[in-house]
C-alpha positions as CSV (number, residue, x, y, z in Angstrom):
1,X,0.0,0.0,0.0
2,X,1.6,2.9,-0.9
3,X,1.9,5.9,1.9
4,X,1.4,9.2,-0.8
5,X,-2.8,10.1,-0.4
6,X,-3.4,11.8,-3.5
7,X,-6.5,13.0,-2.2
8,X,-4.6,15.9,-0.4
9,X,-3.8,17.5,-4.0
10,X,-7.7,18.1,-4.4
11,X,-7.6,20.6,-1.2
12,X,-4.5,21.8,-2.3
13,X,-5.3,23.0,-5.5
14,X,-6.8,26.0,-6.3
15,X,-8.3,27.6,-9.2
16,X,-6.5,30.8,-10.7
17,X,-7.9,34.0,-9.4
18,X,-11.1,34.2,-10.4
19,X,-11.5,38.1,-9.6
20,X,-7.9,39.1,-11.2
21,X,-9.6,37.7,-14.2
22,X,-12.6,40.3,-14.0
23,X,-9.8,43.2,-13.3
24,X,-8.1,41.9,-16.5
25,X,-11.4,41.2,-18.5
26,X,-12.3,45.1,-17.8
27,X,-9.0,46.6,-18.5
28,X,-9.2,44.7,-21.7
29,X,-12.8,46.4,-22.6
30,X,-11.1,50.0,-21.8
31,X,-8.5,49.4,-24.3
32,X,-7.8,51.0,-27.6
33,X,-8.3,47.5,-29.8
34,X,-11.8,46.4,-29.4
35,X,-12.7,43.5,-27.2
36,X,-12.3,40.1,-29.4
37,X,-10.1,41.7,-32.5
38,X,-6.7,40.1,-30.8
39,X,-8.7,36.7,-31.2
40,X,-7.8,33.9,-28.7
41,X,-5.1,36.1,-27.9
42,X,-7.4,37.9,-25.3
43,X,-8.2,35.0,-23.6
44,X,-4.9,33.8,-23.1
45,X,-3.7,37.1,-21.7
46,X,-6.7,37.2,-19.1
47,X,-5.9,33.0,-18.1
48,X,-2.3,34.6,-17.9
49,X,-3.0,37.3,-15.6
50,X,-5.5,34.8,-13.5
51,X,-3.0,32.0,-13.1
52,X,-0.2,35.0,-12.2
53,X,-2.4,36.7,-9.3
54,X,-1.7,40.1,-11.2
55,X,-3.8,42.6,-13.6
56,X,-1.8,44.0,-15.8
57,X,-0.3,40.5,-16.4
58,X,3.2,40.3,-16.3
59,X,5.9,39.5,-18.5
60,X,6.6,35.7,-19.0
61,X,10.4,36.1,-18.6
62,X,11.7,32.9,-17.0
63,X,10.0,30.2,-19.2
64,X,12.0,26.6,-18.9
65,X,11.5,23.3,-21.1
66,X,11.3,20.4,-18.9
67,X,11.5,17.1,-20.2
68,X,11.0,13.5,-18.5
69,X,12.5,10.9,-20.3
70,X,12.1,7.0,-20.4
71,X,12.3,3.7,-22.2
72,X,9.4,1.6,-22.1
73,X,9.5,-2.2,-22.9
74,X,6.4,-2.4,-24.8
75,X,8.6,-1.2,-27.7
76,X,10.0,-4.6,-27.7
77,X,6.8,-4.9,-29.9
78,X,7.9,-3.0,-32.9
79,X,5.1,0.0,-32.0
80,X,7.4,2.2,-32.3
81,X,9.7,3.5,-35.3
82,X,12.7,3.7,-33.0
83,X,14.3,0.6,-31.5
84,X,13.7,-0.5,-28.1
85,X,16.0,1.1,-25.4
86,X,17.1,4.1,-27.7
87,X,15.7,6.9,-26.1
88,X,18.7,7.3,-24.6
89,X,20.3,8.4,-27.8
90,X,17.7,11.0,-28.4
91,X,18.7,12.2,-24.7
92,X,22.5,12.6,-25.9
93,X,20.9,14.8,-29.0
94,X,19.2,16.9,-26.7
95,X,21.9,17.8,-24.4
96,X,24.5,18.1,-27.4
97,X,21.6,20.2,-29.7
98,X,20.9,18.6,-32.4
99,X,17.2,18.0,-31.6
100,X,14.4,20.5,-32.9
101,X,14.3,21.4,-29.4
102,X,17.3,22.3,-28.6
103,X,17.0,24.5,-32.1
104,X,14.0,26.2,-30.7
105,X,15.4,26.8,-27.1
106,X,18.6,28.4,-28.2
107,X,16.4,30.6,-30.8
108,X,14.2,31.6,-28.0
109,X,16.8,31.9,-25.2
110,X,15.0,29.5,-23.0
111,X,17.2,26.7,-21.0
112,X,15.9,23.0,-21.2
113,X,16.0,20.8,-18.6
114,X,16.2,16.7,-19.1
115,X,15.1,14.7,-16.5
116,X,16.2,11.0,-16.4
117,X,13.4,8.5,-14.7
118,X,13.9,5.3,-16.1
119,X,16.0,5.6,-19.3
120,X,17.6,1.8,-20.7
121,X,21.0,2.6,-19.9
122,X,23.6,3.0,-16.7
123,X,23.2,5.4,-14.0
124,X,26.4,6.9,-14.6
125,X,25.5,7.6,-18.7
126,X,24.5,11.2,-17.8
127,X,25.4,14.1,-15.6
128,X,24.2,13.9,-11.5
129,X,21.8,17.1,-12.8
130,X,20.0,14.6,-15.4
131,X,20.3,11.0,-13.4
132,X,19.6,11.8,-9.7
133,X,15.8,11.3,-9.6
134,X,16.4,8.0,-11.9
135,X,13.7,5.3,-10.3
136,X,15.0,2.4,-12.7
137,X,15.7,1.1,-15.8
138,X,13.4,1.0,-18.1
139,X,10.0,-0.1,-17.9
140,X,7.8,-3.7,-18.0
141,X,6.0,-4.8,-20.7
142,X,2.8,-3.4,-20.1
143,X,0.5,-6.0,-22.5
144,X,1.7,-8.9,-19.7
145,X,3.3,-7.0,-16.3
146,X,3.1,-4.0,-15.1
147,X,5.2,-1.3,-15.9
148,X,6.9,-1.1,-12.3
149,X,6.1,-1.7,-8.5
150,X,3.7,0.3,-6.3
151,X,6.6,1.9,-4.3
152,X,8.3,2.8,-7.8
153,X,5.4,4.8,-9.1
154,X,5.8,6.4,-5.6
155,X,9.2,7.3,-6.3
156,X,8.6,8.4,-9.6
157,X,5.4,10.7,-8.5
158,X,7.7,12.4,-5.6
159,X,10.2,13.2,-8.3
160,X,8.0,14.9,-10.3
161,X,7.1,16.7,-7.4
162,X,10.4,17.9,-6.4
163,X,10.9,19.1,-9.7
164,X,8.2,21.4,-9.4
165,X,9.3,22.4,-6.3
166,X,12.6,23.5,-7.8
167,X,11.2,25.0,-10.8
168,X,8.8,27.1,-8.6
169,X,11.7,28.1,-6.0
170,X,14.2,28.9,-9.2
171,X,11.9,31.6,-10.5
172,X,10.6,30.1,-13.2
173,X,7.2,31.7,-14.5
174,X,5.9,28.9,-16.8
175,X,7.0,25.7,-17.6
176,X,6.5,23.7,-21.5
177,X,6.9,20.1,-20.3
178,X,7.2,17.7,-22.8
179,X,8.9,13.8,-22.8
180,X,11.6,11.9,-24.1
181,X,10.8,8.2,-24.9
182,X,10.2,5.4,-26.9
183,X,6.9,3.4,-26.2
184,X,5.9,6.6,-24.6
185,X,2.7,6.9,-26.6
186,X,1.7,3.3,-26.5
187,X,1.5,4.0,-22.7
188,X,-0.4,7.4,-23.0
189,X,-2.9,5.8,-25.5
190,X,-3.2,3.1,-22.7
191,X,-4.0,5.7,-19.8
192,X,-6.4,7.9,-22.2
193,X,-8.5,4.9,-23.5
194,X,-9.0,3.6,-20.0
195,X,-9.7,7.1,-18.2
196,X,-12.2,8.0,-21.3
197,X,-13.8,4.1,-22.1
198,X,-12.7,3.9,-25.3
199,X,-11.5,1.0,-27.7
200,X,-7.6,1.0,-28.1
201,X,-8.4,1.9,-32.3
202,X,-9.7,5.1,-31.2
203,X,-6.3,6.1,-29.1
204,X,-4.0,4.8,-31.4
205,X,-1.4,7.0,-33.5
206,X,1.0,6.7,-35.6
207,X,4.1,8.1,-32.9
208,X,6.7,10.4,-33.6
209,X,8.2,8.7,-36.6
210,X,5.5,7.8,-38.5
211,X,4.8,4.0,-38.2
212,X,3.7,1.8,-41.1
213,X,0.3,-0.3,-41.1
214,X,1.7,-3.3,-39.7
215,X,3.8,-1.7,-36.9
216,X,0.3,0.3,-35.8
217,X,-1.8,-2.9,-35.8
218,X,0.7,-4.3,-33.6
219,X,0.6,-1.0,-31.4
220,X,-3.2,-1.7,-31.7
221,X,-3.1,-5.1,-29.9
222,X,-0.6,-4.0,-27.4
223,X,-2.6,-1.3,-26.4
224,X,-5.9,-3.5,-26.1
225,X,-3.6,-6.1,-24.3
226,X,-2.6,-3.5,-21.7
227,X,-6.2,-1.8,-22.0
228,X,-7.4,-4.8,-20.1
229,X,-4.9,-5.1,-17.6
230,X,-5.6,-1.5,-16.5
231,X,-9.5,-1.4,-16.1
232,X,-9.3,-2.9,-12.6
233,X,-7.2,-0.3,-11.4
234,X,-8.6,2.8,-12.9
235,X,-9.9,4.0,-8.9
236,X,-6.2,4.3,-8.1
237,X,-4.7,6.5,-10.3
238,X,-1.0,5.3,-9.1
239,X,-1.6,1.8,-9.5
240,X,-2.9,3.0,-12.5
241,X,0.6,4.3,-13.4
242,X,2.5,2.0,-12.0
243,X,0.5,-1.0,-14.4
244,X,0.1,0.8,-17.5
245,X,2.3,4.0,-17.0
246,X,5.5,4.2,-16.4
247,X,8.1,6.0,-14.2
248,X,8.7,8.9,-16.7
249,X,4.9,9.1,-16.7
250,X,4.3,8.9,-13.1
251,X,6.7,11.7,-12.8
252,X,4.9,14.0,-15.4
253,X,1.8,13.4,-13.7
254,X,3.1,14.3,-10.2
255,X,5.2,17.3,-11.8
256,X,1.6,18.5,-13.5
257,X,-0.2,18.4,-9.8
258,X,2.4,20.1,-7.7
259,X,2.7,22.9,-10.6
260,X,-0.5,23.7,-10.5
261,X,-0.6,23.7,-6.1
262,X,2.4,26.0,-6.4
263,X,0.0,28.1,-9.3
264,X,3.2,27.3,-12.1
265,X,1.1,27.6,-15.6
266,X,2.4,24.8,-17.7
267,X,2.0,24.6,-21.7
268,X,1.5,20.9,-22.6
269,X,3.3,19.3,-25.5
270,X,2.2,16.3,-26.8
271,X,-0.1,13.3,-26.1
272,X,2.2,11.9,-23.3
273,X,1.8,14.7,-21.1
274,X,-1.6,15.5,-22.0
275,X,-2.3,11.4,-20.9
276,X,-0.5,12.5,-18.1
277,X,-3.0,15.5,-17.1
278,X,-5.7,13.6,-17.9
279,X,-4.7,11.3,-14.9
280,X,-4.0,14.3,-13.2
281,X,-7.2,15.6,-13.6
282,X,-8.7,12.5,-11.9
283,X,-6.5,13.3,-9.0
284,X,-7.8,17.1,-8.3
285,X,-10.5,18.5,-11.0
286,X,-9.4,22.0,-10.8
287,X,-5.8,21.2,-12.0
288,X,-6.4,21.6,-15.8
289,X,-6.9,25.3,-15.1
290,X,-3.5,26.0,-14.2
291,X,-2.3,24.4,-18.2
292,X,-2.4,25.2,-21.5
293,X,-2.6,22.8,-24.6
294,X,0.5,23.9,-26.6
295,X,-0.7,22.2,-30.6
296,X,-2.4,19.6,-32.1
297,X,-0.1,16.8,-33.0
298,X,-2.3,14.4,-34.7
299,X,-2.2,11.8,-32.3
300,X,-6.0,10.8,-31.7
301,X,-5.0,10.0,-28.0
302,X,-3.5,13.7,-27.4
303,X,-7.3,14.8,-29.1
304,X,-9.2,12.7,-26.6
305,X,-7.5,13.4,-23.9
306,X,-7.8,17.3,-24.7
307,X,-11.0,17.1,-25.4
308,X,-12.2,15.3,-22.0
309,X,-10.4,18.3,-20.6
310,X,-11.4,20.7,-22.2
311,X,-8.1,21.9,-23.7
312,X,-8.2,23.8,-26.8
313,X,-4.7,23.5,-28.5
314,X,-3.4,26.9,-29.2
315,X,-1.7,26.0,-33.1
316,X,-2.1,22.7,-35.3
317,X,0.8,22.5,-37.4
318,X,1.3,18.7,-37.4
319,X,4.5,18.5,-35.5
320,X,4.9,15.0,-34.3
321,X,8.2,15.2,-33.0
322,X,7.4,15.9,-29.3
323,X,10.2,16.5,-26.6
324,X,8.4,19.8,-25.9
325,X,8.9,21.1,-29.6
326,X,5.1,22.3,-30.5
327,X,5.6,24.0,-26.8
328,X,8.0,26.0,-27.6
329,X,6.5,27.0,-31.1
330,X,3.3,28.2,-28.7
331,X,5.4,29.8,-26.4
332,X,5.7,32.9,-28.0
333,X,2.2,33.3,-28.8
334,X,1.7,33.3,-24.3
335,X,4.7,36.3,-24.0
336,X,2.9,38.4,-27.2
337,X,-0.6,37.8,-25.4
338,X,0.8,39.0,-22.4
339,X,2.7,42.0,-23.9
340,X,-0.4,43.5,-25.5
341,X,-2.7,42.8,-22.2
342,X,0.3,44.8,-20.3
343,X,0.7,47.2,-22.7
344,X,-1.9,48.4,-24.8
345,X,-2.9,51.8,-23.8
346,X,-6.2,52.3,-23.3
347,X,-8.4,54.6,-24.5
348,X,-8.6,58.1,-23.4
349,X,-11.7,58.8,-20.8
350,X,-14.5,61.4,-21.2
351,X,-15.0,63.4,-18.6
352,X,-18.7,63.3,-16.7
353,X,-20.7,66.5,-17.7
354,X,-24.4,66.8,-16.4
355,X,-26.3,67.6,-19.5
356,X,-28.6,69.7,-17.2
357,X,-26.1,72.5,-16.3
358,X,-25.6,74.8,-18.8
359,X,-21.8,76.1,-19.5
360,X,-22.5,79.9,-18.3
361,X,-19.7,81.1,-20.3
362,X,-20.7,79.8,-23.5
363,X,-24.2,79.4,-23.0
364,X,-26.2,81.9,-25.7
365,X,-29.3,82.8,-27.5
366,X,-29.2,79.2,-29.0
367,X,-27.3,77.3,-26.7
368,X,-28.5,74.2,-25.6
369,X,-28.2,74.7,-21.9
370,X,-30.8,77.1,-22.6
371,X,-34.1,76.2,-21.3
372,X,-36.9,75.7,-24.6
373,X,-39.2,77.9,-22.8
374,X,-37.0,80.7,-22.4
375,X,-35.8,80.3,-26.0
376,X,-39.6,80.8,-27.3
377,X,-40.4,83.4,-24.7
378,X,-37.6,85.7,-26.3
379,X,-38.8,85.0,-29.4
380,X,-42.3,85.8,-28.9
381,X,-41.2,89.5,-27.5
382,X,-39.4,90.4,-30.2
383,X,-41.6,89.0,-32.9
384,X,-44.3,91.4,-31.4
385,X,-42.0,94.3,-31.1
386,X,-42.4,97.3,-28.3
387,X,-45.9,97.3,-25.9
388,X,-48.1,100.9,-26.3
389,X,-48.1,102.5,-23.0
């Protein structure tokens, strides 16, 4: 039985500030664009300026990639493009820059941070800063064991809250979390189609690297396989995770929950971390308003999932690549919507004048402060000229 009540993250969690979103709303309407011309633009600066406690909304200027990565041993399979046990490699191109990524980052100045939960390789393969939260390695094959133990997914969950303790205490202002992994999606379509009831054909995609037919049939029966070993568990969302998830996963999901209790706004990547705060939003129902959905990768999982949320994504390029790259294309769409809520200027007021009060100054023979009577009284005299004694 594991010790960690996630229970306490439903008291814990607050929604954004409900009346900082009025003071934006109005600040919005006294601005010099109209209401609803800067699009969905508006509404992101106002969920900005909510989830930041401030009105005029302020600068996101310490963003940070985060990125929990994992092999899974469902890929033994074939469901994935990449061979079994290689996202390790994909770490290395991460850290070294060769990913889209790390392209991104550097073009956007943001620093990315790799977290190491249960890659297939030795402790000692990466840097203390990448390895120390590291639960194991790898992950079970989910279609006939589970992914780890019980105490494991505990692990993995209180890593992914210490992260977003660290995050929070660095002074980081918003977060784009994405993952590194192979056999990461099978998992995710796993979680969504149990937390939704759906068949595994409805979750399924085609990955990252684009899978043929035969390798997504395969992904198909894998995630049916695993579908049925996680519908006993769905009450416990960590024995969830711990049968059908994985530590990488468990991580995200704790990392989502304790973002949104220490009111960090997080832009979701892809369909593993949108899996993941789907689980999360079984935990603690307000959490989902503390993220954003990033883009639409294809990935009919990532679409379910968003949808039971209520998520909208905020661009749909098709990038399929994940490790937190459609985040950071959104990324500067959040810091232009919170530039123009901040600083628009708004429009200039009128001062109060009581119509009723005449201007005694200017007020004349056919002024309107003049009452109508008195206007036709002085033209009646003079129409009938001067009065015989």
């Amino acid at each position: 039985m594991s010790s960690l009540n996630l229970d306490d993250f439903t008291d814990l969690i607050e929604r954004p500030d409900g009346g900082v979103r009025r003071d934006a709303e109005e600040r919005r309407e006294r601005q010099i664009v109209p209401p609803g011309a800067l699009g969905r633009l508006d509404d992101l600066g106002e969920w900005l300026a909510a989830a930041q406690g401030s009105a005029p909304v302020r600068p996101v200027e310490r963003p940070r990639v985060v990125l929990f990565a994992g092999d899974h041993g469902i890929a033994e399979l074939g469901v994935s493009a990449r061979p079994a046990g290689s996202a390790t490699e994909l770490v290395r191109e991460v850290i070294e820059g060769g990913r889209p990524v790390s392209v991104l980052a550097r073009r956007l100045g943001v620093p990315v941070r790799v977290v190491d939960m249960s890659l297939d390789c030795e402790p000692d393969t990466f840097p203390p800063d990448v390895a120390r939260h590291r639960v194991r390695r790898g992950s079970g094959r989910i279609d006939i064991e589970d992914a780890m133990t019980l105490e494991e997914a505990e692990a993995a969950f209180r890593a992914g809250v210490a992260v977003a303790d660290e995050e929070a205490d660095s002074g980081t202002d918003l977060v784009v979390l994405g993952d590194i992994s192979v056999g990461g999606t099978t998992a995710a379509g796993v979680l969504v189609a149990a937390l939704c009831g759906t068949d595994a054909s409805v979750v399924t995609g085609r990955g990252g690297e684009a899978i043929d037919d035969l390798a997504w049939m395969r992904k198909c029966a894998a995630v049916r396989d695993a579908l049925r070993r996680a519908r006993p568990v769905l009450g416990e969302q960590l024995q969830l995770l711990a049968t059908v998830g994985g530590a990488d996963l468990a991580a995200m999901t704790g990392f989502l929950l304790q973002c949104a209790v220490r009111k960090l706004p997080v832009v979701l990547d892809g369909v593993v971390a949108s899996a993941c705060a789907l689980v999360g939003q079984r935990v603690a129902f307000r959490a989902p308003d503390w993220w954003l959905a990033a883009h639409s990768s294809g990935e009919p999982g990532q679409a379910k999932a968003l949808d039971r949320m209520a998520l909208e994504p905020l661009l749909d390029q098709g990038v399929r690549v994940g490790e937190g790259a459609g985040g950071l294309l959104a990324l500067p769409l959040v810091q232009a919507a919170a530039a123009l809520a901040a600083e628009l200027p708004e429009k200039p007021r009128i001062p109060d004048v009581d119509p009723g009060i005449p201007d005694e100054e200017t007020a004349g023979p056919g002024d309107p402060g003049e009452e109508p009577a008195e206007r036709a009284g002085r033209t009646g005299d003079a129409a009938e000229g001067p009065q015989a004694p």
